[in-house]
C-alpha positions as CSV (number, residue, x, y, z in Angstrom):
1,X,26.6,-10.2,55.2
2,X,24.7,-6.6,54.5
3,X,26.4,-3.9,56.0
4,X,24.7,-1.9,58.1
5,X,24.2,2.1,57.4
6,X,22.8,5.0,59.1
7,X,21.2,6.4,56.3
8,X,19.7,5.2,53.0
9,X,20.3,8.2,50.0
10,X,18.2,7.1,46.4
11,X,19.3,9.1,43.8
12,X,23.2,10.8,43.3
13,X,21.7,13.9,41.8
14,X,22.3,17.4,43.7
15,X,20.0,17.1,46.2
16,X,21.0,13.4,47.7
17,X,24.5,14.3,47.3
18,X,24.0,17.3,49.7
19,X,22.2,15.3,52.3
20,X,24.9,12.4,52.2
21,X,27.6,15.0,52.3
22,X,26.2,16.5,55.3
23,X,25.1,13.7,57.5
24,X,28.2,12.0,56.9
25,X,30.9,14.7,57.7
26,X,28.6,17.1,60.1
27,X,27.2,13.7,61.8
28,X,29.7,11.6,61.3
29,X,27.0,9.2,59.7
30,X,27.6,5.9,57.2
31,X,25.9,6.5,53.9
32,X,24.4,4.5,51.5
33,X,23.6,6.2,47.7
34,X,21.8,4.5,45.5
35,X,21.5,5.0,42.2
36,X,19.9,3.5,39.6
37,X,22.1,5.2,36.7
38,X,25.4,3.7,35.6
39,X,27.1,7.2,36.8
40,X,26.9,9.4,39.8
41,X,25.5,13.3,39.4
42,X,21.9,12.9,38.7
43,X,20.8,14.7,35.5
44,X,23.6,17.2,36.4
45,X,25.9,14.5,35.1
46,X,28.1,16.0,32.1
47,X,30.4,13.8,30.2
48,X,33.7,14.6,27.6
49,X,32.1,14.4,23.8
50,X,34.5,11.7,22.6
51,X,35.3,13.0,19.3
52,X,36.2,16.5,20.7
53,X,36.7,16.7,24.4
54,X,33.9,19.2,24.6
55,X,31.8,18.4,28.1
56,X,28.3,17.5,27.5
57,X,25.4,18.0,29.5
58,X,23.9,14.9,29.1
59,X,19.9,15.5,30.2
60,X,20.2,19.3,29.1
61,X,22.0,22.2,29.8
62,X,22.4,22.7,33.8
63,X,23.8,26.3,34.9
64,X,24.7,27.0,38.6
65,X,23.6,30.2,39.7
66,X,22.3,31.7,43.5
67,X,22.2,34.8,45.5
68,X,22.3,32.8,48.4
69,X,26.2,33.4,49.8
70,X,25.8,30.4,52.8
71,X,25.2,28.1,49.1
72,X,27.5,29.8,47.1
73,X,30.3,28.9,50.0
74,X,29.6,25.3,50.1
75,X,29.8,24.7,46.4
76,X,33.0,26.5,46.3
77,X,34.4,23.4,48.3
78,X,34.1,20.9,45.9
79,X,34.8,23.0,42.9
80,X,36.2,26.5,41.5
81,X,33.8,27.8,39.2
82,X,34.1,29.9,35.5
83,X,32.5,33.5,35.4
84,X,30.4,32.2,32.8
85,X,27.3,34.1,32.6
86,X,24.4,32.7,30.8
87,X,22.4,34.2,27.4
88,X,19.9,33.0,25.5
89,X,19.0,34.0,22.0
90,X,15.5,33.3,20.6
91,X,14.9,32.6,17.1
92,X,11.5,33.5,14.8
93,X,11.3,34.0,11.5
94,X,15.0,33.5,10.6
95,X,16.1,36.4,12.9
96,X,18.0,36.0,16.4
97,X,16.6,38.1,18.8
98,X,17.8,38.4,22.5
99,X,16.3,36.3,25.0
100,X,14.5,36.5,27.7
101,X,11.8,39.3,26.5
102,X,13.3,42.8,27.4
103,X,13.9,45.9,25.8
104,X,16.1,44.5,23.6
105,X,14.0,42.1,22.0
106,X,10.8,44.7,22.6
107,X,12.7,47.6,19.8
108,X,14.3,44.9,17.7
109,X,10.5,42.9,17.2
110,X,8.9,46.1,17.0
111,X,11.5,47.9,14.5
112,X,11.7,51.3,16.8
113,X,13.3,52.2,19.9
114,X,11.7,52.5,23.3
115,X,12.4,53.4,26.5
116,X,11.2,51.7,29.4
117,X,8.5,53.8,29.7
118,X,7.5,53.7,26.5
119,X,8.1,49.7,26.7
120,X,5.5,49.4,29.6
121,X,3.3,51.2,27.9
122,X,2.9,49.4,25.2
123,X,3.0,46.1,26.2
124,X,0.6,47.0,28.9
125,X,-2.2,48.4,25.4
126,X,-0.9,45.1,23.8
127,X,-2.0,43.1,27.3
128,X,-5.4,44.3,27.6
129,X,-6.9,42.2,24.8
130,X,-7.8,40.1,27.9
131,X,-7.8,40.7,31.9
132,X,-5.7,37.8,33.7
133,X,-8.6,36.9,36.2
134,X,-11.1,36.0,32.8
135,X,-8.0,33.7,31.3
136,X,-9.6,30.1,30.7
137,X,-6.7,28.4,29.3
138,X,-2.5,29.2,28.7
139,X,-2.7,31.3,25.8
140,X,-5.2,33.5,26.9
141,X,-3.3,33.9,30.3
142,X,0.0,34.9,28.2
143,X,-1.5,37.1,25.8
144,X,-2.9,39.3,29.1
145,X,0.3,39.3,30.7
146,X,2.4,40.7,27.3
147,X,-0.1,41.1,25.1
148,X,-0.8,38.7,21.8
149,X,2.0,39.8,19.3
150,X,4.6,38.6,21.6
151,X,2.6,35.6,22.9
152,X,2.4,34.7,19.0
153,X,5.7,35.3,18.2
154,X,8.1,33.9,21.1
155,X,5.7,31.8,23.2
156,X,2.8,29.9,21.1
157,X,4.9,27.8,19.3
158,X,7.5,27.0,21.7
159,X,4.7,26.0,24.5
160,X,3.1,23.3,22.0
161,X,6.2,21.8,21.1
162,X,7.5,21.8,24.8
163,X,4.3,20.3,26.0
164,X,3.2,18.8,22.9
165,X,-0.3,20.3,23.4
166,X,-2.1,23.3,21.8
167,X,-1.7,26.3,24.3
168,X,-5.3,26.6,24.3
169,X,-5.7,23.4,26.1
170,X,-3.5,23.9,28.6
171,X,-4.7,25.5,32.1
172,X,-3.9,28.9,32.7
173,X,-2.5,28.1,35.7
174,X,0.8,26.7,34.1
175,X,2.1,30.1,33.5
176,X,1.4,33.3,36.7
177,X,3.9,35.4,34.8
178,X,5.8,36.1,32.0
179,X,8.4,38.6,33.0
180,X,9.6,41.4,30.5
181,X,12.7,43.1,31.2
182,X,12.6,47.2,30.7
183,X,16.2,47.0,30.6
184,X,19.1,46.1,27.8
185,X,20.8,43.5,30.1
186,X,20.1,39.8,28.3
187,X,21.8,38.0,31.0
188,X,19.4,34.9,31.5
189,X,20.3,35.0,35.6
190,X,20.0,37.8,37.5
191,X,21.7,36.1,40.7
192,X,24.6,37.2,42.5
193,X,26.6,34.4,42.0
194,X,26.9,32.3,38.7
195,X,29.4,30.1,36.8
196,X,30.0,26.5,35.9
197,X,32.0,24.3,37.6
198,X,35.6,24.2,35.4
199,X,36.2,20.3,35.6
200,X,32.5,19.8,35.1
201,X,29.9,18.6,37.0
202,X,30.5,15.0,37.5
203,X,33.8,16.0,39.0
204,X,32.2,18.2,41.4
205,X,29.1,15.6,42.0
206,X,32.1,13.2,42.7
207,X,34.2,15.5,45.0
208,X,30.5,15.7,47.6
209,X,31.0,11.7,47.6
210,X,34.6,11.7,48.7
211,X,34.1,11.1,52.0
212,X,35.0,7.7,53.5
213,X,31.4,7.1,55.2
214,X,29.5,7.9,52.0
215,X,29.1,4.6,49.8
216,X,27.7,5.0,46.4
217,X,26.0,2.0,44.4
218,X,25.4,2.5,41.0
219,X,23.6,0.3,38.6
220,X,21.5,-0.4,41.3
221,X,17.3,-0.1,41.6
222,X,16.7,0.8,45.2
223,X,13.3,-0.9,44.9
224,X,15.5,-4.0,44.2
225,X,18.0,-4.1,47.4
226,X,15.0,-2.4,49.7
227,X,14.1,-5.5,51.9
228,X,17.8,-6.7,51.9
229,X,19.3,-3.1,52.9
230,X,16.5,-2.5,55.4
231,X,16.8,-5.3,57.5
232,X,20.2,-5.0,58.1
233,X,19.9,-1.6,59.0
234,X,15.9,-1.1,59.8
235,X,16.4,2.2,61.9
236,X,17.9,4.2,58.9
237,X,16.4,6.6,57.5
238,X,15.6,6.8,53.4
239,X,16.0,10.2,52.2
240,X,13.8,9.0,48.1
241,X,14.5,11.8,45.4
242,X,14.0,9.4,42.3
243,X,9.6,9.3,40.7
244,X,6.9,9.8,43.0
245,X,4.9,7.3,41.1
246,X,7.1,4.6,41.2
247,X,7.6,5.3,45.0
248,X,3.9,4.1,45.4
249,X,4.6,1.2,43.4
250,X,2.4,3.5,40.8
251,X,-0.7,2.9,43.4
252,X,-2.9,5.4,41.5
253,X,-1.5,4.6,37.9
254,X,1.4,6.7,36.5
255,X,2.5,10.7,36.2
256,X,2.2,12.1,33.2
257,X,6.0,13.3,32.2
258,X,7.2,16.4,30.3
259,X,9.8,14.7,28.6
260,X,13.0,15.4,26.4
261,X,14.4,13.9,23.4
262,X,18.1,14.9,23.1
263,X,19.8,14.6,19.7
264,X,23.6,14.6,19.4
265,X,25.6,15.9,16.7
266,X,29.3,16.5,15.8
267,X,29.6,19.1,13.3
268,X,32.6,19.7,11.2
269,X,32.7,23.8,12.1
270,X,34.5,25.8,14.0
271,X,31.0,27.6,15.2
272,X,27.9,26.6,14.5
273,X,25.8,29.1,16.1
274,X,27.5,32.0,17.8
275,X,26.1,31.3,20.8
276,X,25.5,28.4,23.9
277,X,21.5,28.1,23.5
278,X,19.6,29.4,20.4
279,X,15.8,28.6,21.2
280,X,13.6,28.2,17.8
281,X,10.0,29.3,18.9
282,X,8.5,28.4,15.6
283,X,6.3,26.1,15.7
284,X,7.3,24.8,11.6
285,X,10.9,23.9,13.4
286,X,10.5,20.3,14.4
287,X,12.7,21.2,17.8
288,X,13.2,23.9,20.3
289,X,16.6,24.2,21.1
290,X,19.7,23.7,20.0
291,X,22.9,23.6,22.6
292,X,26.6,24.2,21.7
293,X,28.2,22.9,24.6
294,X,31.4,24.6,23.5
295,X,30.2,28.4,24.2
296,X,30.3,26.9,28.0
297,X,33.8,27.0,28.5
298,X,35.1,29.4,25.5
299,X,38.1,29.6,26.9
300,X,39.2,25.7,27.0
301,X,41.9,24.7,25.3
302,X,42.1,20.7,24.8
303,X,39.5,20.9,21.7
304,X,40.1,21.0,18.2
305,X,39.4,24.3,16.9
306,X,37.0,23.1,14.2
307,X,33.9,20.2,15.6
């Protein structure tokens, strides 16, 4: 016999974990998550590298970070967080520059030093090549918001590889702004609260499921159980966060995806790159990122100290 639920969660990610959390302790509600993944978390869902212990971020680097203190609080019960703070570091032309665009990157491209003045200023002259209302495609939208130098050095290449598509024929309206910095701090985040859970995420994701009324299903295709699950319980709610498409039964044909291909590898080296994300924004690099998961939790200590 089907048991019978109050609510119906698809998906085990963030957001469907929060809602089964809160109807089930807040409401006192039953809870059914399913999830069509062999493992709970969503693509939040980290993992132990076998060979060195090192967490992995499975689908791609996921960094917790919020100004908003009624979030920050709930969090903080199912995990204690590092005070990791996020950096990026872009790469062009064999040289590391600091990332996201500020005045870091701004002297070190440009080979002088400027104040933030002098910073607007310039890329302000570099940015008039073209006014933002008279853009008619990506590249001409970024090279009026920081000026073509900068477009061509950190963003052109990146875009096509990330989308796959020339800039130029993507709509303008992808980007509304490109934000530069007039300021040395390189911090990624800018949000009041930020860190990464220290057991990783799947333990936290698992700790929001603890409760006795939430029931999660995994290896399971909610499109599969549906019918079943609904007539035993056909006034419960279905809270969907998995494709739109595929909700419709792909009605008017399928989304087009940005997707990911993730490449693993274990290297024999105590540090392969200095630093958690190195972006390569040439377009002649066949990739545009590379992760060391280690930089994540510098501090751990059950990891060899070469891999």
């Amino acid at each position: 016999m089907t048991p019978c639920y109050d609510l119906f969660v698809v998906g085990s990610g963030f957001f469907g974990l929060t809602i089964a959390e809160r109807v089930a302790t807040q409401l006192g509600k039953r809870v059914l998550v399913v999830e069509k993944r062999p493992h709970i978390g969503g693509n939040a869902y980290s993992e132990p590298e076998p060979q060195t212990g090192i967490e992995v971020h499975k689908y791609g680097a996921h960094l917790f970070h919020t100004s908003n203190k009624r979030v920050w609080d709930y969090v903080r019960q199912f995990t204690d967080f590092t005070g990791y703070q996020h950096r990026v570091f872009a790469m062009h032309n064999g040289q590391a520059y600091q990332f996201p665009m500020g005045l870091g990157l701004v002297c070190q491209f440009f080979g002088k030093y400027y104040s933030p003045d002098e910073a607007r200023r310039l890329i302000k002259e570099q940015a008039a090549e073209i006014k933002p209302e008279e853009a008619q495609n990506l590249e001409e939208k970024a090279i009026s918001l920081i000026g073509r130098p900068l477009y061509e050095a950190f963003v052109k290449g990146y875009t096509a590889k990330q989308w796959q598509t020339d800039p130029k024929e993507l709509p303008a309206s992808n980007i509304t702004r490109l934000p530069v910095r007039y300021t040395f701090d390189n911090r990624y985040f800018n949000d009041t609260y930020e860190g990464l859970p220290v057991d990783g995420y799947t333990a936290w994701l698992k700790n929001m499921a603890a409760d006795e009324r939430i029931e999660v299903r995994l290896n399971t295709d909610w499109f599969d159980v549906r019918d079943e699950l609904r007539a035993a319980s056909p006034d419960a709610p279905v809270v969907y966060t998995g494709p739109l498409d595929r909700y419709f039964d792909y009605a008017e044909g399928r989304l087009g995806w940005r997707t990911l291909d993730f490449e693993v590898e274990v290297l024999d080296t105590g540090d392969f790159q200095g630093t958690a994300v190195m972006n390569y924004n040439d377009l002649d690099v066949p990739y545009t990122r590379i992760h060391e998961f280690r930089h994540f939790h510098p501090s751990a200590t059950t990891r060899p100290t070469r891999r």
